[in-house]
C-alpha positions in Angstrom: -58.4 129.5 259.4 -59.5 128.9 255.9 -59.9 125.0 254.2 -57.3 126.3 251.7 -54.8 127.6 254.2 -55.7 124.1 256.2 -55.0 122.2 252.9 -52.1 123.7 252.8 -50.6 122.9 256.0 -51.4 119.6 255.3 -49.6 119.6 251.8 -46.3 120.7 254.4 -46.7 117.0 255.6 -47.3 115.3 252.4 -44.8 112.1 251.1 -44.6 114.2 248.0 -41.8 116.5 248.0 -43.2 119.0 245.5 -46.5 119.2 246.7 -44.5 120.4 250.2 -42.7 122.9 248.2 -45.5 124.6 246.6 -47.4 124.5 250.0 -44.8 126.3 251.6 -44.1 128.3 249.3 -48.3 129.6 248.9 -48.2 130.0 252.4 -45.4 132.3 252.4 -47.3 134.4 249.5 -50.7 134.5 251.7 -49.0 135.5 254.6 -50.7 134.4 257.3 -49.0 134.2 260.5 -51.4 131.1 261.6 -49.6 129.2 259.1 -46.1 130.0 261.0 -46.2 127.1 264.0 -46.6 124.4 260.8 -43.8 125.9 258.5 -41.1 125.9 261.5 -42.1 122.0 262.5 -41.7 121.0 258.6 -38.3 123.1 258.6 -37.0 121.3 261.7 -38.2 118.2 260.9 -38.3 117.6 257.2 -35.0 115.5 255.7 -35.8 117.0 252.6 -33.4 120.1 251.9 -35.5 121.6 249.3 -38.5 121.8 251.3 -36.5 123.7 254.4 -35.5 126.1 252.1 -38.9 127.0 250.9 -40.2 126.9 254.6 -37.1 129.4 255.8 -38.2 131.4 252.7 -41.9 131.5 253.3 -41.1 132.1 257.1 -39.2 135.1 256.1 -42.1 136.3 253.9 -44.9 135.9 256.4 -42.4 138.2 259.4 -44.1 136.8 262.1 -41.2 137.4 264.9 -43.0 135.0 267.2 -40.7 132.3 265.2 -37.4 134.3 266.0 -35.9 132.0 269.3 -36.8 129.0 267.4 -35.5 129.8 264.2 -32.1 130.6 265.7 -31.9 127.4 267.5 -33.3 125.4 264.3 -30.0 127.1 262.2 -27.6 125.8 264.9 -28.5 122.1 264.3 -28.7 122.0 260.5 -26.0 121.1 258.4 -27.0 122.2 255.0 -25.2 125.6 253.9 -27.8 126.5 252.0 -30.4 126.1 254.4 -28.4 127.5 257.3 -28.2 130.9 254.9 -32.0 131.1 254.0 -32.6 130.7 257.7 -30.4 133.5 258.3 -31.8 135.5 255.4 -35.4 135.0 257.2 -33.9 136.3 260.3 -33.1 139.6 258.8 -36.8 139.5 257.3 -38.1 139.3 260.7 -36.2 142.3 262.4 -36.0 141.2 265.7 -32.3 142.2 267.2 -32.8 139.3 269.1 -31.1 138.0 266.1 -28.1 140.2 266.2 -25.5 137.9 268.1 -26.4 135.1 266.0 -25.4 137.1 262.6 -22.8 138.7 264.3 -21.1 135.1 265.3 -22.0 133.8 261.5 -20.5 137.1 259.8 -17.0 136.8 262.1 -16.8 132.8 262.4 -18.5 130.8 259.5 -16.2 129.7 256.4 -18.8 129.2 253.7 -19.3 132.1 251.8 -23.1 131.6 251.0 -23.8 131.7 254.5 -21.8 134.7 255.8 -23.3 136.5 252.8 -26.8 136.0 253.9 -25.8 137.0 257.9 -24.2 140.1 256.7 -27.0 141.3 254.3 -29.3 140.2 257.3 -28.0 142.7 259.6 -29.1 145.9 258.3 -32.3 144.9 258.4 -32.3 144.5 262.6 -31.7 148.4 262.0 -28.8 147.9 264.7 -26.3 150.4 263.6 -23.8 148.9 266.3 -23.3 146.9 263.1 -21.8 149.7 261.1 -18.5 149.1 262.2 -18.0 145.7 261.4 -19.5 146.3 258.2 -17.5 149.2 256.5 -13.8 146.5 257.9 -15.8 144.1 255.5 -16.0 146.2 252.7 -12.5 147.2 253.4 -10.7 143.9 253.1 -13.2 140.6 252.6 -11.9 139.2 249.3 -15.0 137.6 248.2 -17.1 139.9 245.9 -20.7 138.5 247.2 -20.0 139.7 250.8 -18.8 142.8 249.9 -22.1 143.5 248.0 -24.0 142.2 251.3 -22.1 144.0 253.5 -22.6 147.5 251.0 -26.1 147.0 251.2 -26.7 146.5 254.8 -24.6 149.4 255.5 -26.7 151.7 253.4 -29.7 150.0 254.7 -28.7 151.1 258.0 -28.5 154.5 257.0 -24.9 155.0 257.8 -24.4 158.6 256.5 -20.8 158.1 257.9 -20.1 155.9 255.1 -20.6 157.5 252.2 -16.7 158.8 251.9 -16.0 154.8 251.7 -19.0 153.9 249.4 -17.2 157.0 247.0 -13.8 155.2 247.1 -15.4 152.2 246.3 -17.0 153.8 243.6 -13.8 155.2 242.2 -11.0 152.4 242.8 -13.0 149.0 242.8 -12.2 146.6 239.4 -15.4 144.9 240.3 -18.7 146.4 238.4 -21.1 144.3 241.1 -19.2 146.2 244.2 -19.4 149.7 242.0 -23.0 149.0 241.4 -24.1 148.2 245.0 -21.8 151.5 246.1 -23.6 153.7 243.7 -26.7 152.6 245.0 -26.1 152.9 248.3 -24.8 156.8 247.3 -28.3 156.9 246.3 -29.5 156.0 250.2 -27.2 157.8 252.4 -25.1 160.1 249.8 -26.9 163.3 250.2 -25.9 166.4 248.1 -21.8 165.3 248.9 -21.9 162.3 246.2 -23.7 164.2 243.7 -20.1 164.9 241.8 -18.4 161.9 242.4 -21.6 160.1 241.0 -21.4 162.2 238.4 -17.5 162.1 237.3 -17.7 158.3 237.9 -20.6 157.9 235.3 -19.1 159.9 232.6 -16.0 157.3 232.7 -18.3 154.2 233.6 -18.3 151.4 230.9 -20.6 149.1 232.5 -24.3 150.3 231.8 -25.8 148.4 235.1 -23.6 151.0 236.8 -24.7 153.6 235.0 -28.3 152.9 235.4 -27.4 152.6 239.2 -25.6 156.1 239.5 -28.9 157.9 237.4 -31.1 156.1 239.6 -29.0 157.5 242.7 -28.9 161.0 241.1 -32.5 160.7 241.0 -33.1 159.6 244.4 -30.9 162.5 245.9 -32.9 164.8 243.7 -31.2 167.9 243.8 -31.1 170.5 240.5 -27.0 170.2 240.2 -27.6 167.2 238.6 -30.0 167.8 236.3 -27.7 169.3 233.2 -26.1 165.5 233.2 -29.3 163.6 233.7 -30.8 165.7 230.4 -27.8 165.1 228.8 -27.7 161.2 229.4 -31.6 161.5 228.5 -31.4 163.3 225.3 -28.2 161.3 224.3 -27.0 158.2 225.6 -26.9 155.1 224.0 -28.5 152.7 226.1 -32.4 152.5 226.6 -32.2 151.0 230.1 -30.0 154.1 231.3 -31.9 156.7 229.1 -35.1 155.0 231.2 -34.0 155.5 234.4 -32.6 159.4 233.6 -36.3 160.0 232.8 -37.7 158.5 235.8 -34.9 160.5 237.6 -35.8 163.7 236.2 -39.2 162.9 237.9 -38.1 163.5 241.3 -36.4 167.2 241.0 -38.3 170.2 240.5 -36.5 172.9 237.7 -37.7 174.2 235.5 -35.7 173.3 232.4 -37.1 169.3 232.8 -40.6 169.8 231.6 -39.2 171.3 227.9 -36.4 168.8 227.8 -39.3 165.8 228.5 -41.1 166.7 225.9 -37.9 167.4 223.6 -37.1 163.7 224.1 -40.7 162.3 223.8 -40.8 163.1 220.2 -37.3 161.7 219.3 -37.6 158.9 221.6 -37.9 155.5 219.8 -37.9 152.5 222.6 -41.3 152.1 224.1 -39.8 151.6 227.5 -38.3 154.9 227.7 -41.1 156.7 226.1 -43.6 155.3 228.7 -41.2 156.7 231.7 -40.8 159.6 230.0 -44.6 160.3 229.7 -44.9 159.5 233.6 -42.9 162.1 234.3 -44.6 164.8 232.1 -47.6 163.8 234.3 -45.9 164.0 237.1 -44.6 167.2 236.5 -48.3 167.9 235.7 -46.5 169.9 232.3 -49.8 171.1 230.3 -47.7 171.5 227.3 -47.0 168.0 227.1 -50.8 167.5 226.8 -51.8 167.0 223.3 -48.4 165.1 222.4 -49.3 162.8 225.5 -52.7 162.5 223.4 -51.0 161.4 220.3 -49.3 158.5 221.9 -52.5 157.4 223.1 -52.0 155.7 219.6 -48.9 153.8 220.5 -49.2 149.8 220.0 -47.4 149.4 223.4 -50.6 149.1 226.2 -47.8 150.5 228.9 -47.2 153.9 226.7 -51.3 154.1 226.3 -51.4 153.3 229.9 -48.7 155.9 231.4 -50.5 158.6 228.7 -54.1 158.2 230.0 -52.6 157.7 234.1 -50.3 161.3 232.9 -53.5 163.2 231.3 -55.6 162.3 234.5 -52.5 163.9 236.7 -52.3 167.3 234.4 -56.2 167.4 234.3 -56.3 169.5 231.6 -59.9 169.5 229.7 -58.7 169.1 226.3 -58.0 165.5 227.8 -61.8 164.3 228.4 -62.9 163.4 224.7 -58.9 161.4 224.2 -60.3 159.9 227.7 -63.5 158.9 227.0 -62.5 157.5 223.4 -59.8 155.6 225.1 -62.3 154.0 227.9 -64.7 153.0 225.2 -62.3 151.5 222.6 -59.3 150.3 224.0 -58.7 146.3 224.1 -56.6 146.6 227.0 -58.3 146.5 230.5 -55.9 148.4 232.4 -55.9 151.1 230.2 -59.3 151.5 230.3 -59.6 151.2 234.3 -56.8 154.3 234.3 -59.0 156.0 231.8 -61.6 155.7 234.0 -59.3 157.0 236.8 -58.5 160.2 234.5 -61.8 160.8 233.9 -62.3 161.2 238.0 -59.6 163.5 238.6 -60.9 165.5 235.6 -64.4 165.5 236.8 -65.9 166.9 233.8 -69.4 167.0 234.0 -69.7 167.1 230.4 -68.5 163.4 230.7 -70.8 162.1 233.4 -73.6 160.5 230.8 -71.0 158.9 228.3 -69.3 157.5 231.6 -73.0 156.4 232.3 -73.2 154.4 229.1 -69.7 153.0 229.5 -70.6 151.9 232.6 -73.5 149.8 231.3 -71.3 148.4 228.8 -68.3 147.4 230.4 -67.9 143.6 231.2 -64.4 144.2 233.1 -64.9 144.3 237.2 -62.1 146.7 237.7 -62.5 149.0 234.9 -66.7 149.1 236.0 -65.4 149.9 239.2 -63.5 152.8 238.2 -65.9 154.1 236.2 -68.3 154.3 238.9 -65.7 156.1 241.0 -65.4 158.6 238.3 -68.8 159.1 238.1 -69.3 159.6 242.2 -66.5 161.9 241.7 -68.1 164.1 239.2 -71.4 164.2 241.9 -69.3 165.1 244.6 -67.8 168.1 242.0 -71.4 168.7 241.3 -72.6 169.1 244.3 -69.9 171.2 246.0 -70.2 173.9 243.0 -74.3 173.9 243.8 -73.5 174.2 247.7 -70.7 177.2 246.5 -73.1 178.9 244.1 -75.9 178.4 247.1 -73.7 180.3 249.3 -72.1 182.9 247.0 -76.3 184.3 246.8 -76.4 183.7 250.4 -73.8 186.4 251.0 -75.4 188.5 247.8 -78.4 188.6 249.7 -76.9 189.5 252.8 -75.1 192.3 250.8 -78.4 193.5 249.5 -80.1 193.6 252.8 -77.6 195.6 254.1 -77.0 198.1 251.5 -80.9 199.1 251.6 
């Protein structure tokens, strides 16, 4: 065990209760399963309520199921609500069904709503569909709108494909925008192809644009061409960045051949930075070499993400008119990710035309990361090197054999 990860644990026992909290709270970010034995003693033990809460939480980060039995005992005996629920939330973060009677009791028998929130969203994460049913009665009738949500995302989580007829209704008939959001997104999860049209009659009549974004991001994730006349539509026309975003990243995931042209449509007209950048990502990913010299031109953009999406898209088209854009970028961008994902271009490119400017840069560069990409651009243009000497070796090979026995 490291001194800082000792330091730490030590921190968990200090009189000072902020110096606990961050401990904890480190520890939970690191990871380290060592660290579990420490966090559960301070969550038993500590009077301090903030404290337990950032021990539950880090516990639940660090998934060590080791600390299942004892954290289900420990959430008997404590009397703070909001503890009791971030201990409950950790349980789902651990996955052990051992938990499942103990979220099962807290879902049908505990009154505050914080706490049978967290049990219910817990349960789809022990991956025990026997939870379905219970689940989908929730949905059906609890009254309060934050267990609903919890009990719409376990169910999805779960991978009921069952439940997509109620997830639809919900859709359609609920007055609540949170319950239609967490219903379109679950459509998204275990929809399939039979949610596509009620996604798409319930968006066109949608007011609320966190919906919206949530039905294109569904559409996307079900990724099948009937929606793709709607999500050009939304791209090329709706009024809201955030949804016009996620209609390009949706567009991403489906293969016709009408995205590409409509991309690239959009890419000139598009004014918000945010939406640009995703649209560029998808160009790249749809690897669209006519898209290549206006994903050069934005390599001009103020906005480090666009010049970073550009140079990551160029590198995933790997078309040659990108290497001098490329290189140019490497040398004189300020912005160190950009440069590293120039650097990243250049490898898939492997232009060996580029190998002794890459050589130069490399001397150059003060960044770690980008040096280190560099490098791996350069070994990647010496492994292209060298596989085209051992082809050429053996294409004379055979014309020698050829020779030999033709005479």
């Amino acid at each position: 065990m490291s001194e800082n990860i000792a330091e730490l644990l030590e921190n968990l026992s200090s009189e000072n209760p902020e110096k606990r909290v961050k401990a904890a709270k480190i520890l939970g970010e690191l990871g380290d399963r060592k660290a579990t034995p420490e966090l559960m003693r301070a969550l038993k033990e500590n009077p301090d309520v903030k404290t337990r809460l950032a021990c539950a939480e880090a516990i639940g980060k660090i998934g060590d199921r080791s600390a299942t039995d004892l954290l289900i005992e420990t959430y008997k005996h404590d009397l703070d609500k909001k503890v009791k629920a971030a201990m409950l939330a950790a349980l789902g973060e651990l996955g052990d069904d051992s938990a499942y009677d103990t979220l099962m009791d807290a879902i049908k028998t505990v009154k505050a709503v914080s706490v049978r929130a967290a049990a219910t969203e817990a349960i789809g994460k022990l991956n025990n569909k026997a939870a379905a049913e219970i689940l989908q009665e929730i949905i059906k009738n609890e009254k309060n709108v934050k267990v609903v949500v919890a009990a719409i995302k376990s169910l999805y989580l779960l991978g009921e494909r069952k439940a997509a007829t109620l997830l639809i209704e919900i859709l359609q008939s609920s007055d609540n925008s949170l319950i239609r959001k967490e219903a379109a997104a679950g459509l998204g999860r275990i929809g399939g192809r039979v949610a596509i049209q009620p996604l798409i009659t319930q968006f066109k009549k949608e007011e609320n644009d966190a919906v919206r974004e949530a039905i294109v991001i569904s559409l996307g994730r079900i990724a099948n061409s009937i929606s793709v006349p709607t999500l050009i539509d939304v791209l090329k026309k709706d009024s809201s960045p955030i949804v016009r975003k996620s209609a390009a990243w949706a567009l991403r995931r489906i293969r016709d051949r009408k995205i590409s042209s409509a991309l690239l449509s959009q890419l000139d007209k598009e004014t918000y930075e945010a939406v640009k950048q995703e649209i560029i990502a998808s160009l790249g990913k749809h690897r669209e070499r006519k898209a290549v010299n206006a994903i050069i031109e934005t390599l001009k953009s103020k906005d480090a993400q666009v010049r970073r999406a550009a140079v990551i898209a160029l590198g995933e088209i790997k078309d040659n008119k990108a290497v001098e854009p490329l290189l140019h970028q490497l040398e004189s961008d300020k912005n160190a990710e950009v440069r590293k994902y120039a650097a990243w271009g250049l490898g898939q490119l492997k232009s060996i035309n580029s190998k002794e400017h890459l050589q130069t840069l490399l001397e150059k560069e003060t960044n770690p990361e980008v040096k280190e990409m560099i490098q791996s651009a350069i070994d990647a243009i010496d492994e292209a090197i060298r596989q085209a000497e051992e082809e050429e070796r053996k294409a004379l090979e055979r014309a020698r054999r050829e020779e030999y026995y033709y005479f």
